[in-house]
C-alpha positions as CSV (number, residue, x, y, z in Angstrom):
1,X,25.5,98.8,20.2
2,X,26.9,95.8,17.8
3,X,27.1,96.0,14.2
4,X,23.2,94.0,14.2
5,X,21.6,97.6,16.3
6,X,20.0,98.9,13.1
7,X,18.8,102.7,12.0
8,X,16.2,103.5,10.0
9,X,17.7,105.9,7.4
10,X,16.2,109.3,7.5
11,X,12.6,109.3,7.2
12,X,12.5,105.4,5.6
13,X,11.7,102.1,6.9
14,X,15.3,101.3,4.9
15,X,17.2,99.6,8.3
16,X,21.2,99.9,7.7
17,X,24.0,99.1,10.2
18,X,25.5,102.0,12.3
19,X,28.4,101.2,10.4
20,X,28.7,101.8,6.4
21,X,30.8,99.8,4.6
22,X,32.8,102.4,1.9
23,X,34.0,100.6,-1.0
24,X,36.0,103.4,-2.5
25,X,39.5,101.5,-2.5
26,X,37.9,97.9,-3.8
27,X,40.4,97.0,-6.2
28,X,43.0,99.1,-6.0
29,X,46.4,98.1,-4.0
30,X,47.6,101.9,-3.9
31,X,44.0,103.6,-2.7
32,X,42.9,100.7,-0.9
33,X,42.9,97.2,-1.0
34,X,43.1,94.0,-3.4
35,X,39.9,91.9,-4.1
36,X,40.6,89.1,-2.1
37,X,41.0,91.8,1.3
38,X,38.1,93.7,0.6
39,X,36.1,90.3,0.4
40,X,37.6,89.0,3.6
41,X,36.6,92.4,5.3
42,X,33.2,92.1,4.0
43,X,32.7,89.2,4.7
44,X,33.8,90.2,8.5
45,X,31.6,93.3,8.1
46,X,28.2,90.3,7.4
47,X,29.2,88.0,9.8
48,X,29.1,91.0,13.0
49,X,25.4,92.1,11.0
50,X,26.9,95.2,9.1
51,X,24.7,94.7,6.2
52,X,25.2,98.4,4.3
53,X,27.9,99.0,1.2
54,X,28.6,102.1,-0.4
55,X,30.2,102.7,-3.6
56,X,29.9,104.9,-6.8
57,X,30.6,105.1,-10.8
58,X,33.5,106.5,-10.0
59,X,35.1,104.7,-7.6
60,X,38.6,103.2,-9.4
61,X,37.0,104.2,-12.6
62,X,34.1,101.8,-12.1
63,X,36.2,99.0,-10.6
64,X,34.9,98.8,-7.6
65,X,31.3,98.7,-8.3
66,X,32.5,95.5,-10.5
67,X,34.7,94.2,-7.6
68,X,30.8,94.5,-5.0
69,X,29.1,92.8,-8.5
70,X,31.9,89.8,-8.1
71,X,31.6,89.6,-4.5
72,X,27.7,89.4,-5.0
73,X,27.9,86.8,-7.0
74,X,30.1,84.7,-5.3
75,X,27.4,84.8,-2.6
76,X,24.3,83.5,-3.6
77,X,21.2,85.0,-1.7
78,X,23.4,87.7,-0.2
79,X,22.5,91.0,-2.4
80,X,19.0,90.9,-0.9
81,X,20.4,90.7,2.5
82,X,22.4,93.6,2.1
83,X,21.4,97.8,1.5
84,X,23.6,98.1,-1.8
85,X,24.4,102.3,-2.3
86,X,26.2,103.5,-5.3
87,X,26.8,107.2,-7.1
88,X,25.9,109.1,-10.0
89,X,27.3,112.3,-11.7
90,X,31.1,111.2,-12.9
91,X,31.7,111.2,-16.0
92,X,34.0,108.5,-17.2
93,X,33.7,109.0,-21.0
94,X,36.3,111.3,-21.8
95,X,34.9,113.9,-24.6
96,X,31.5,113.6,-23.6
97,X,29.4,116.4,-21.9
98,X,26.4,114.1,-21.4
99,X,28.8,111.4,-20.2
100,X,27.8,112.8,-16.3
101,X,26.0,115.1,-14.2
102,X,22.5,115.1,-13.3
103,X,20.9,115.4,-16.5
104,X,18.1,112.7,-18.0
105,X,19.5,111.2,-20.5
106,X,22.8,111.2,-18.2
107,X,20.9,109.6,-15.9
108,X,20.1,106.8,-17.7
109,X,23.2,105.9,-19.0
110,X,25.0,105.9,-15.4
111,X,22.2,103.6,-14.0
112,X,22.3,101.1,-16.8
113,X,26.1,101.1,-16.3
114,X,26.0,101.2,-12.3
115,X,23.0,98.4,-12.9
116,X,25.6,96.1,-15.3
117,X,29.3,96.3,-13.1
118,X,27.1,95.6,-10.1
119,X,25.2,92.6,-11.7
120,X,22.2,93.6,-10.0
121,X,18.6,94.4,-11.3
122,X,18.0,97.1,-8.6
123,X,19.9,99.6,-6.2
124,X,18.6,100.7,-2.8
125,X,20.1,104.1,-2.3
126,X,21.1,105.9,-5.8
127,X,23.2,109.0,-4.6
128,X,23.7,111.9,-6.7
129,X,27.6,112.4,-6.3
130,X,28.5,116.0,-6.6
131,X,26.1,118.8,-7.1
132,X,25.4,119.8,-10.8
133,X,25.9,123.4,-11.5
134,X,24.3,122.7,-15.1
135,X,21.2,121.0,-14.9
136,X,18.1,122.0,-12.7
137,X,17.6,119.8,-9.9
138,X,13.7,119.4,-10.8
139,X,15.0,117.4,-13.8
140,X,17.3,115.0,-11.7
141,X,14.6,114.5,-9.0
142,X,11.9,114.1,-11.7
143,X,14.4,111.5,-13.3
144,X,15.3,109.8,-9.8
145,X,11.7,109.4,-9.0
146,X,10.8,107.4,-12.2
147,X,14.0,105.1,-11.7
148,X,11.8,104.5,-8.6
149,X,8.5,103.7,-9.9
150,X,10.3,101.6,-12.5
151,X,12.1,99.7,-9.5
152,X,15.4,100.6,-10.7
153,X,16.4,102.1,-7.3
154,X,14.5,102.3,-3.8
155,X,15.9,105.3,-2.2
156,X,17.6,108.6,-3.3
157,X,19.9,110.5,-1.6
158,X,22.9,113.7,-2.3
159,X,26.5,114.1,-1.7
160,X,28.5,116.9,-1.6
161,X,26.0,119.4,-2.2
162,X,25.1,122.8,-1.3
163,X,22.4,122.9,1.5
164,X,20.1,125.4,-0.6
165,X,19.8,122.8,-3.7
166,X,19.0,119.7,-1.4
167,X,16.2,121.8,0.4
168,X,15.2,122.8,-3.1
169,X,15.1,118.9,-4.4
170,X,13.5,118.1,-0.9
171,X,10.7,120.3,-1.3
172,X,10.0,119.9,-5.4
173,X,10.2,116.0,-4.2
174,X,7.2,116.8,-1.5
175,X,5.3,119.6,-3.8
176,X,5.2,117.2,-6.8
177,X,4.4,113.7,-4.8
178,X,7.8,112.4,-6.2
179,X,10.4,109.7,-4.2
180,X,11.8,111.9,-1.3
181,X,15.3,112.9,-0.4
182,X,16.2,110.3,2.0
183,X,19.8,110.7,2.9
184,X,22.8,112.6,2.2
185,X,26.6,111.8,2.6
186,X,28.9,114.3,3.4
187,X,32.2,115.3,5.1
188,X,31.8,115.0,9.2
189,X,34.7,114.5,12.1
190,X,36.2,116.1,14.9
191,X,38.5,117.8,12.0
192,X,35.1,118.8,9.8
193,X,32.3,120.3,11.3
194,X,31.7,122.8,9.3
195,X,28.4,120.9,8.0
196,X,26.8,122.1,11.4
197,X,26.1,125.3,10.1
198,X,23.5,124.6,7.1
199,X,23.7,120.8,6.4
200,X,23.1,119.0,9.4
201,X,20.1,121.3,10.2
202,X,18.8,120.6,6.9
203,X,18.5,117.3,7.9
204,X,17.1,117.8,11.0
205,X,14.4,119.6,10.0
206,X,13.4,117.6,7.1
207,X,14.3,114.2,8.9
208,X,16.8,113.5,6.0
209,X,19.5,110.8,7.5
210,X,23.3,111.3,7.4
211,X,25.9,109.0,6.5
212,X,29.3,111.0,6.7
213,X,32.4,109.9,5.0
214,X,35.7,110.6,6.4
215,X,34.9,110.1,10.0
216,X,38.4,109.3,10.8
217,X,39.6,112.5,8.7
218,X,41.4,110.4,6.3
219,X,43.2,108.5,9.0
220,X,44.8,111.0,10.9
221,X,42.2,110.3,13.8
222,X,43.1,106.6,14.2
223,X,45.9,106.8,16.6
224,X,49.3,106.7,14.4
225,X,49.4,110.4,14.0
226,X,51.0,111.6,16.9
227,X,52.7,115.3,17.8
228,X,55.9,113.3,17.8
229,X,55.6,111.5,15.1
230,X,53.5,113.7,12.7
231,X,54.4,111.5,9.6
232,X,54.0,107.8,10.4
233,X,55.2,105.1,7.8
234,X,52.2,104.1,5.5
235,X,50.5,107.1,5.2
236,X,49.0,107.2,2.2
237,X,46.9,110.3,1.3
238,X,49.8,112.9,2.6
239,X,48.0,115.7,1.0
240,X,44.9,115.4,3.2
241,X,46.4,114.4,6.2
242,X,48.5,117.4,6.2
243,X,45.5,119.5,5.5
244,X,44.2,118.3,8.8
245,X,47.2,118.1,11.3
246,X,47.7,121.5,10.0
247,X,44.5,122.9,11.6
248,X,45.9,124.6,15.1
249,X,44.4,122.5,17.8
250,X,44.4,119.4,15.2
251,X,47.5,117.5,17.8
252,X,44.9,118.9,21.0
253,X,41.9,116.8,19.5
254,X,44.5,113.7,18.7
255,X,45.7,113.8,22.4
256,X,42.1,114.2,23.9
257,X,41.3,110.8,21.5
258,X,44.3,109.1,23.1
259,X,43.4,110.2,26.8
260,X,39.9,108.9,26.7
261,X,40.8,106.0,24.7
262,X,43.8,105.0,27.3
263,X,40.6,105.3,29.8
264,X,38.3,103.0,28.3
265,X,40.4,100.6,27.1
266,X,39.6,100.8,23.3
267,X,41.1,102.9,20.5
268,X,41.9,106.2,19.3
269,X,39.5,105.5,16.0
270,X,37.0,104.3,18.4
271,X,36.5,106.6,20.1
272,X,36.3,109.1,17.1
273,X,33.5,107.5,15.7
274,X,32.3,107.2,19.0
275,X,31.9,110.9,18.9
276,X,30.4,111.0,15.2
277,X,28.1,108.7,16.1
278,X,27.1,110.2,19.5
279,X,25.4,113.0,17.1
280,X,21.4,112.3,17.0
281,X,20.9,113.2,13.3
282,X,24.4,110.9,12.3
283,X,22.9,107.5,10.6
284,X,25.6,105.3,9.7
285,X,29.3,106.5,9.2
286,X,31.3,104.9,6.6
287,X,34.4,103.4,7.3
288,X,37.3,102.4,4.3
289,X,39.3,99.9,6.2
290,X,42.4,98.8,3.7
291,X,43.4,95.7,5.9
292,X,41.1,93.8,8.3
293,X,43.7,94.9,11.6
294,X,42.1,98.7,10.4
295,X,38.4,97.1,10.0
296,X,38.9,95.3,14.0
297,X,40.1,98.7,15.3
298,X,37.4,100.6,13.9
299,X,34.7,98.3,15.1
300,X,34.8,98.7,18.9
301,X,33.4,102.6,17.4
302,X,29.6,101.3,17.8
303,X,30.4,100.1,21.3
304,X,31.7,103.7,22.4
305,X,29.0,105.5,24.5
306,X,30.4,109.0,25.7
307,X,30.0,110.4,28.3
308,X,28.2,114.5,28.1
309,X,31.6,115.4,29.7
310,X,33.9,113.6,27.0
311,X,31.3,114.7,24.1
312,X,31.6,118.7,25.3
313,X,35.4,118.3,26.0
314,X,35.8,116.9,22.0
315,X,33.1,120.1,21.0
316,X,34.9,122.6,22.6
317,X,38.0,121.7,21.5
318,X,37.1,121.4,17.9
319,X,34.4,124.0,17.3
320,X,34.8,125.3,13.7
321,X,33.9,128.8,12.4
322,X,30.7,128.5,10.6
323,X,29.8,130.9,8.2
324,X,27.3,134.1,8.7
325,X,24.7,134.0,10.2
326,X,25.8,131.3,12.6
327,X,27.6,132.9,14.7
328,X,24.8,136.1,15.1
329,X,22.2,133.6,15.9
330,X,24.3,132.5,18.5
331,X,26.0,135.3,20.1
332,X,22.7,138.1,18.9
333,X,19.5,136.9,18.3
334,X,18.6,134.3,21.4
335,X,19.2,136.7,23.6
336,X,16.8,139.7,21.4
337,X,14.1,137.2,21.0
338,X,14.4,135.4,24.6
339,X,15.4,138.5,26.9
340,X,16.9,136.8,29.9
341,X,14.7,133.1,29.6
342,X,15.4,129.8,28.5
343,X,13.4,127.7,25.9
344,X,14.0,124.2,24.9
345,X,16.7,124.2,27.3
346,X,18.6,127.0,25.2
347,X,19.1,130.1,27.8
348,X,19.4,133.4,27.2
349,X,20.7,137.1,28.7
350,X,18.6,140.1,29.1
351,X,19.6,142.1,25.7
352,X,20.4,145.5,26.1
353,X,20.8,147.3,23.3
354,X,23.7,150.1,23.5
């Protein structure tokens, strides 16, 4: 499955790569990399048909949404080519309480400034950022859907956002005839799956496609982080690595990765998006490659098919807690409701009650 294997995103006829390009570190040496990298990766990303970029207001304090408006127009005919995302919600005008969020007449201001640094006169996936604990989400969806009829934006999706609001904005979107929710990004890897308990069936169920950041849980999935050498040189988000590695089966996961990697041939981060992308509802990961030796070792990821062995081997080994009622649904209620039978392949025992 090359870079040129396209998705439709969620419920859309928008076709994106299986890979996202993430352009959080675009001009910045110490989060990411300097223009002329990031343009050499990009260009790369085109050249194998990756032809999705994702970036936000706030990225580098709107640096990096200038940095994707320089590398547009240093390539004539290319913006059209490529599905250009950015974010909403950040504020970056100190002192100002309308300065971000989800509000209307926050709205407008982020888009005119998303709209200016990008040099572009439209934007195919407007995410809102972070949820907004302030502002109803009927007025950001009512908002969102006239940026669409005004052809300011194409699609709308949510980040980092409680599963209860983005079924709320889903259904006002339907209820009202308004521009659906077609995506959301969150958190997803063999580190974070605690999504799988409200999120991902959200999006199941309402056909809403995923794009998850940090598939690679902020590096430590890509092979240098090892039980023996839990602090390689050039690490350089300690915090959230050490969050990770210091889940308890964290160095289990990392030696499974290398196992299956050694087998195939490939690599560690390989074969971790592998796994991310061997999920059904999983779009189009994004990847944040800082040099273009991290972009070629991530790449071989669309390539890995595993097998239901190696996918239940990873599962079991990193099944997270989810929170109530996950766990009753799956211990309690199949076998109440399906006494001793098996529907759509799920089986049950005969519940007795004591």
């Amino acid at each position: 499955m090359p870079l040129d294997h396209y998705r439709t995103l969620g419920r859309s006829g928008l076709r994106v790569s299986p890979l996202c390009m993430g352009a959080m570190g675009w001009g910045s040496t110490e989060r990411g990399s300097d223009e002329d990298e990031s343009f050499r990766i990009m260009d790369r990303f085109v050249e194998m048909g990756g032809n999705f970029l994702d970036t936000s207001n706030a990225y580098v304090e709107g640096e990096s949404e200038r940095v994707v408006g320089r590398y547009l127009a240093g390539r004539p005919g290319r913006r059209d080519r490529l599905v250009i995302a950015t974010k909403f919600s950040s504020n970056l005008f100190h002192g100002d309480p309308n300065g971000g969020g989800g509000g209307r007449k926050a709205l407008r201001n982020q888009i005119e400034g998303s709209l200016t640094r990008l040099g572009v006169d439209y934007i195919d996936l407007y995410w809102q950022h972070h949820f907004d604990r302030h502002t109803p989400i009927e007025e950001t969806m009512d908002a969102l859907n006239d940026f669409v009829r005004q052809g300011k934006i194409l699609y709308i999706g949510i980040s980092d956002t409680p599963a209860w609001t983005i079924s709320q904005a889903a259904t006002t979107a339907d209820f009202r005839g308004w521009a659906p929710v077609t995506a959301m990004q969150l958190e997803y890897s063999l580190l974070a799956r605690t999504v799988e308990g409200e999120l991902l069936p959200l999006a199941e169920s309402r056909g809403i496609g995923i794009t998850p950041f940090s598939p690679l849980a902020g590096g430590v999935l890509t092979g240098k982080y090892t039980r023996e050498n839990p602090n390689p040189a050039g690490s350089a988000r300690g915090g959230t690595s050490a969050g990770f590695l210091a889940q308890p089966n964290a160095f289990d996961i990392i030696d499974t990765l290398r196992r299956i990697a050694d087998e195939r041939g490939t690599s560690v981060a390989a074969v971790a998006l592998g796994w991310v992308l061997s999920k059904p509802v999983v779009t189009s990961p994004l990847i944040g490659p800082r040099t273009m030796a991290q972009f070629e070792d991530n790449l071989p990821g669309v390539d890995v098919v595993l097998t239901e062995k190696e996918v239940a081997e990873l599962d079991d080994l990193s099944a997270p807690t989810l929170n109530f009622p996950a766990a009753f649904l799956q211990a309690i209620a199949i076998d109440r409701q399906q006494a001793g039978t098996t529907i759509n392949g799920i089986p049950s025992k005969l519940y007795i009650p004591k």
